[in-house]
Z-matrix of the N, CA and C atoms (Angstrom, degrees):
N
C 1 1.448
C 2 1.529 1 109.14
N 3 1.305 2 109.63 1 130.19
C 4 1.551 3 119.69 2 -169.25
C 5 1.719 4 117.85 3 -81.80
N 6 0.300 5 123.13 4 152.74
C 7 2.176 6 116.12 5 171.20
C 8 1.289 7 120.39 6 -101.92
N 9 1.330 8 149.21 7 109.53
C 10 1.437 9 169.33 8 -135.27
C 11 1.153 10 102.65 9 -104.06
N 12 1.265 11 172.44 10 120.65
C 13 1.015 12 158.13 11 52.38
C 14 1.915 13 117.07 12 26.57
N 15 1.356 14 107.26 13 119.84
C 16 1.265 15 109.02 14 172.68
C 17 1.286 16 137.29 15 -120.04
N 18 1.297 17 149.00 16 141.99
C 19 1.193 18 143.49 17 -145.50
C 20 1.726 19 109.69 18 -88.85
N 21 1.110 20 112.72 19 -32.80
C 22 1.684 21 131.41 20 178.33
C 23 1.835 22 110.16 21 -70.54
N 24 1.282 23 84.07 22 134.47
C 25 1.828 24 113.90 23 -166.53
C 26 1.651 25 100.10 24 -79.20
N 27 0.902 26 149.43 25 137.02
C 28 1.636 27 124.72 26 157.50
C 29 2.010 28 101.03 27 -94.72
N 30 0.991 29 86.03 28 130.90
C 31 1.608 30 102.19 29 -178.61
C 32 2.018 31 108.47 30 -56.57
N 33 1.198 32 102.35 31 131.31
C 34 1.706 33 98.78 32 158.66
C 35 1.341 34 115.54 33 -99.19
N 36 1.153 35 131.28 34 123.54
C 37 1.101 36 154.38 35 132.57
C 38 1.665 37 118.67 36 -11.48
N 39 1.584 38 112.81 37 81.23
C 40 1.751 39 117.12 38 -173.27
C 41 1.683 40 93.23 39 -99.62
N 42 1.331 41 95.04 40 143.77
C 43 1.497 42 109.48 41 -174.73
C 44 1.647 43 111.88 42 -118.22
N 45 1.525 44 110.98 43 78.71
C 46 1.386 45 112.46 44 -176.65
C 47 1.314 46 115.51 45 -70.96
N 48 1.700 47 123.10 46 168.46
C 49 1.097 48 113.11 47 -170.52
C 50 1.376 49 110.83 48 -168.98
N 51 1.845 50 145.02 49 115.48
C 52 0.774 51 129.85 50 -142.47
C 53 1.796 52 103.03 51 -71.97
N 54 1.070 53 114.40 52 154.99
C 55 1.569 54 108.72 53 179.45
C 56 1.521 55 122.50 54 -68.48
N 57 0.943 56 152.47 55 119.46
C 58 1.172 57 148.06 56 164.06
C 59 1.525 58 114.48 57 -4.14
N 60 1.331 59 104.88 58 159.79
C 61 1.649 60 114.10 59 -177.38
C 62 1.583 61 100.23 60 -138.35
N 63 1.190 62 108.40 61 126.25
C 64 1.692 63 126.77 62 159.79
C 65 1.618 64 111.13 63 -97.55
N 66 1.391 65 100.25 64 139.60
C 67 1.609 66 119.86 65 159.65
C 68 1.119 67 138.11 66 -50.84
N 69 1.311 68 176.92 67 -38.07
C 70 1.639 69 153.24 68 -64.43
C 71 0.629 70 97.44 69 -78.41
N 72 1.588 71 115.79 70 144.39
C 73 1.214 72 144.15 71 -152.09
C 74 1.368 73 90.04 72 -129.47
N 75 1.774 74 134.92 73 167.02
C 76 0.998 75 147.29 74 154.93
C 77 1.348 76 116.00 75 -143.94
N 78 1.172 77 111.56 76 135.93
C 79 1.918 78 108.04 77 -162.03
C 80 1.671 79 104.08 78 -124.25
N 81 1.479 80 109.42 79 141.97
C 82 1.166 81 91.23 80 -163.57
C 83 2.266 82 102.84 81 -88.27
N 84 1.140 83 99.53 82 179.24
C 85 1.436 84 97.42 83 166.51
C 86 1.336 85 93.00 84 -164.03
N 87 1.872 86 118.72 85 154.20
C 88 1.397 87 142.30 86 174.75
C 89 1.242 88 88.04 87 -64.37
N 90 1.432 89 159.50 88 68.55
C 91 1.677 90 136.88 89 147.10
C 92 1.283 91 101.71 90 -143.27
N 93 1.377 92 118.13 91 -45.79
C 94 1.821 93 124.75 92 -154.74
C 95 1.845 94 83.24 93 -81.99
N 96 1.828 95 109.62 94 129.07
C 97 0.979 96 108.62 95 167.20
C 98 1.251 97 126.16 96 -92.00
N 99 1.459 98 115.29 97 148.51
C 100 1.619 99 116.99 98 -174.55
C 101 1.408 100 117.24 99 -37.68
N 102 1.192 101 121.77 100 -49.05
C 103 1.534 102 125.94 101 -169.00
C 104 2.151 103 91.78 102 -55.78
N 105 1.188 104 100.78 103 -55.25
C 106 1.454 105 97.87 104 -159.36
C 107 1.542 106 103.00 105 -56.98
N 108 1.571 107 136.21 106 -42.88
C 109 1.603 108 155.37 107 160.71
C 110 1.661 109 85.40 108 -26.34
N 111 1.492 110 121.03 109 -73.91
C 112 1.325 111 121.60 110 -149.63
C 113 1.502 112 111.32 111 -58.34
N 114 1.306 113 96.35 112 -36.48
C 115 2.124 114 112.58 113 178.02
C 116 1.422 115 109.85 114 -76.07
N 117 1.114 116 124.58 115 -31.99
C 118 1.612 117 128.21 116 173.93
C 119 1.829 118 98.75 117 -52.78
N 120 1.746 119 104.60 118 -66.68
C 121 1.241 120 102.95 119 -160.55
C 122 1.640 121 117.94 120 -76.77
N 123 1.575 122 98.61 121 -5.88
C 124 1.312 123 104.82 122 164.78
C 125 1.792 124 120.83 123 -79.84
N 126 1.085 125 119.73 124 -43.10
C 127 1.170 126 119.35 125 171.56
C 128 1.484 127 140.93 126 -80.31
N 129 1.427 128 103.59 127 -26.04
C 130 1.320 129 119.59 128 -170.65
C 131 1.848 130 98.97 129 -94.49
N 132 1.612 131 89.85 130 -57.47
C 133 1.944 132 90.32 131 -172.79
C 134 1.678 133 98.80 132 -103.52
N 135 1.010 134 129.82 133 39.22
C 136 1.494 135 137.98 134 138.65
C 137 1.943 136 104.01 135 56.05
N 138 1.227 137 99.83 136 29.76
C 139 1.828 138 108.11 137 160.06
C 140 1.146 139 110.61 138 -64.69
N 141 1.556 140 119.79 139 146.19
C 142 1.052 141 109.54 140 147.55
C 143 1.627 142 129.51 141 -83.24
N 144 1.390 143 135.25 142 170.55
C 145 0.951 144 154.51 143 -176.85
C 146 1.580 145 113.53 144 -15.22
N 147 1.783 146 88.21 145 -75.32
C 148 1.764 147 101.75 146 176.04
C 149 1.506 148 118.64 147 -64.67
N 150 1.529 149 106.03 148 -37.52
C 151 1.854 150 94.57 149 -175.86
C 152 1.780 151 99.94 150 -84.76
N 153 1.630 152 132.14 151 -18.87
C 154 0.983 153 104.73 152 171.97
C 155 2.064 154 105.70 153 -75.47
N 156 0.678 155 136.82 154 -49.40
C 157 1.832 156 123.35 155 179.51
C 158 1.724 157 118.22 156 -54.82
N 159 1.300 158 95.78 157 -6.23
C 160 1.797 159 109.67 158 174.52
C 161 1.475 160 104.89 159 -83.16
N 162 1.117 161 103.55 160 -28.66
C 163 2.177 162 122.43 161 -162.66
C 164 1.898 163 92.11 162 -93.46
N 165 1.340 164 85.91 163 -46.03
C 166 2.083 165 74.86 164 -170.95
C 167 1.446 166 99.13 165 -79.12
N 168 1.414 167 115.46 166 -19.75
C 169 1.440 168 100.36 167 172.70
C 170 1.780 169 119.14 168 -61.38
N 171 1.216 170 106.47 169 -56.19
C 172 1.367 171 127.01 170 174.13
C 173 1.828 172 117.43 171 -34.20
N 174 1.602 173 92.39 172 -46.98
C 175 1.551 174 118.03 173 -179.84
C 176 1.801 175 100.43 174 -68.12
N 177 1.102 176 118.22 175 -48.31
C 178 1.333 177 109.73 176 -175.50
C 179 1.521 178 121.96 177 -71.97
N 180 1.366 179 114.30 178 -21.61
C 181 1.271 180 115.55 179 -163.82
C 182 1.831 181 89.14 180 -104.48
N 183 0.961 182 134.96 181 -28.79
C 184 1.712 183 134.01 182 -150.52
C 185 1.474 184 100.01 183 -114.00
N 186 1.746 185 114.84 184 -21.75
C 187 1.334 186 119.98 185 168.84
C 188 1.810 187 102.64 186 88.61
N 189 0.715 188 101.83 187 -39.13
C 190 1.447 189 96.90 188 151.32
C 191 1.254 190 130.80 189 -179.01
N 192 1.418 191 138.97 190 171.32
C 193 1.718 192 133.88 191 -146.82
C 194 1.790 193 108.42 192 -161.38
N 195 1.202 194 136.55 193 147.12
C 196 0.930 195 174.41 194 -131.34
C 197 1.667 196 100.78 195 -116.92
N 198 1.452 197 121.54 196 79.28
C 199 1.635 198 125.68 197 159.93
C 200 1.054 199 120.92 198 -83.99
N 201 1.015 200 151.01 199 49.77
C 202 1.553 201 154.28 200 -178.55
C 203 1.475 202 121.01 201 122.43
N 204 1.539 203 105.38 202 147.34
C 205 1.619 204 98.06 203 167.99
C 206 1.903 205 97.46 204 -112.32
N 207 1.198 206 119.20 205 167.62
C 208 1.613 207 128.30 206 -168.99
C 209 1.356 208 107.85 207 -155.78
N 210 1.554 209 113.86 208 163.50
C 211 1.101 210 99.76 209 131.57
C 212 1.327 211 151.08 210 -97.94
N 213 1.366 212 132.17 211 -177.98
C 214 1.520 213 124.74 212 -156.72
C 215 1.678 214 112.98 213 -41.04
N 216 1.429 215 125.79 214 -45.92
C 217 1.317 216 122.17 215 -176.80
C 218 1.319 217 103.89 216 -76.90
N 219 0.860 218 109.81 217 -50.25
C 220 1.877 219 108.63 218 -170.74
C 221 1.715 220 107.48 219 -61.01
N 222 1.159 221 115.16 220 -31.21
C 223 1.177 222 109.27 221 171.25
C 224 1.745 223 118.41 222 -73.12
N 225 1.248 224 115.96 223 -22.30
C 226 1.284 225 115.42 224 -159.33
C 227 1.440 226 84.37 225 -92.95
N 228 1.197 227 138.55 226 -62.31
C 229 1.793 228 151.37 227 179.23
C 230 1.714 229 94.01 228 -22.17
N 231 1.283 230 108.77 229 -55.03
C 232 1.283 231 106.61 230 -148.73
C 233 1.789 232 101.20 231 -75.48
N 234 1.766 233 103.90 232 -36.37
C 235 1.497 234 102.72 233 -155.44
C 236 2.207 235 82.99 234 -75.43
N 237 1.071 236 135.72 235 -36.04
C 238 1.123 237 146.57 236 170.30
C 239 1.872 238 107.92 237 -29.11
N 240 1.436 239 83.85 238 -73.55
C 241 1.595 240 85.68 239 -176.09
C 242 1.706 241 118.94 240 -58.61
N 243 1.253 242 110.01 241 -46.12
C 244 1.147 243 118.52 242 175.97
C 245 2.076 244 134.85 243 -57.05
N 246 1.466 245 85.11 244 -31.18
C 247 1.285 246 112.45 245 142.93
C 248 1.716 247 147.85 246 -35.22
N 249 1.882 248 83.98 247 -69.45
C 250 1.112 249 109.83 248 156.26
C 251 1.662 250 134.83 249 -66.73
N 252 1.212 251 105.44 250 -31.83
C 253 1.353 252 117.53 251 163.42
C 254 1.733 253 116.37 252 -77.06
N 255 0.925 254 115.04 253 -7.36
C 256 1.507 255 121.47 254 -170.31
C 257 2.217 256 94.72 255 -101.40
N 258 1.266 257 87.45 256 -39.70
C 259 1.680 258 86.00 257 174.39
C 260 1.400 259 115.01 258 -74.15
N 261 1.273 260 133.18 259 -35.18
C 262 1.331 261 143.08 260 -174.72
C 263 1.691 262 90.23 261 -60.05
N 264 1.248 263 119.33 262 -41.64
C 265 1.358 264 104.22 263 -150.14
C 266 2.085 265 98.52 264 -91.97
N 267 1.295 266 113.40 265 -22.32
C 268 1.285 267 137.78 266 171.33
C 269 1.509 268 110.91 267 110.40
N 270 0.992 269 121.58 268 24.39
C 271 1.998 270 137.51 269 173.46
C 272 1.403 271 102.99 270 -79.38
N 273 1.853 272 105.96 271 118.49
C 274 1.439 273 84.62 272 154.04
C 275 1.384 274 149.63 273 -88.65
N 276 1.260 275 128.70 274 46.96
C 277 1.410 276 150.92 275 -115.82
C 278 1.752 277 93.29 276 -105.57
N 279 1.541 278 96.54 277 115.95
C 280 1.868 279 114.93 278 -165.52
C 281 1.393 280 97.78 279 -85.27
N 282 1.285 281 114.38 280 137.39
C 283 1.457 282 110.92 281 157.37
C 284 1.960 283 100.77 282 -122.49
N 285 1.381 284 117.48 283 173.36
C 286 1.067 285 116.03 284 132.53
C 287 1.671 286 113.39 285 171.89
N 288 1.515 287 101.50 286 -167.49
C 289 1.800 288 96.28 287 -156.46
C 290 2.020 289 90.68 288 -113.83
N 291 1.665 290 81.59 289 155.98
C 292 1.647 291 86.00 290 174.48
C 293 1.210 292 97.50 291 -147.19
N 294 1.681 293 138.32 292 153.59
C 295 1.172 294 132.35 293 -166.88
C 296 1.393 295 108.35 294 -84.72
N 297 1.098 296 109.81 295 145.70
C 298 1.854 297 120.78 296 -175.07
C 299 1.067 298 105.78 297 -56.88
């Protein structure tokens, strides 16, 4: 008995999947001043003007609020940098991510 060789591939089966999504969080604290809150979320998470002072409003009174959803790197980059910019200036101003 001879052995056949066949021209047909059998397909694998890839199982895509949208990537997960994280939160940022922003927490409020008595030190980090509003103006500096409003420039964070203006520069880093790309608000404009009015909805970022609507968000630090929210943040001050609720203690803390919800600036973006991402995914896992982009969320971490951002709460990182923003961070970092909050230390440069001497604020201790919390960010961080929680999964959606």
């Amino acid at each position: 008995m001879t052995k056949v060789e066949s021209s047909i591939r059998e397909r694998q089966r890839t199982d895509l999947r949208e990537p997960r999504r994280y939160k940022v969080i922003i927490y409020n604290d008595d030190f980090t001043t509003m103006e500096f809150v409003v420039m964070i979320l203006i520069r880093v998470f790309h608000k404009s003007e009015s909805e970022a002072e609507q968000l630090m409003m929210q943040v001050h009174h609720s203690g803390q609020g919800v600036v973006g959803i991402y995914t896992y790197d982009v969320a971490q980059s951002k709460v990182q940098l923003a961070t970092g910019m909050a230390r440069e200036e001497g604020f201790p101003l919390r960010l961080g991510c929680v999964p959606e």
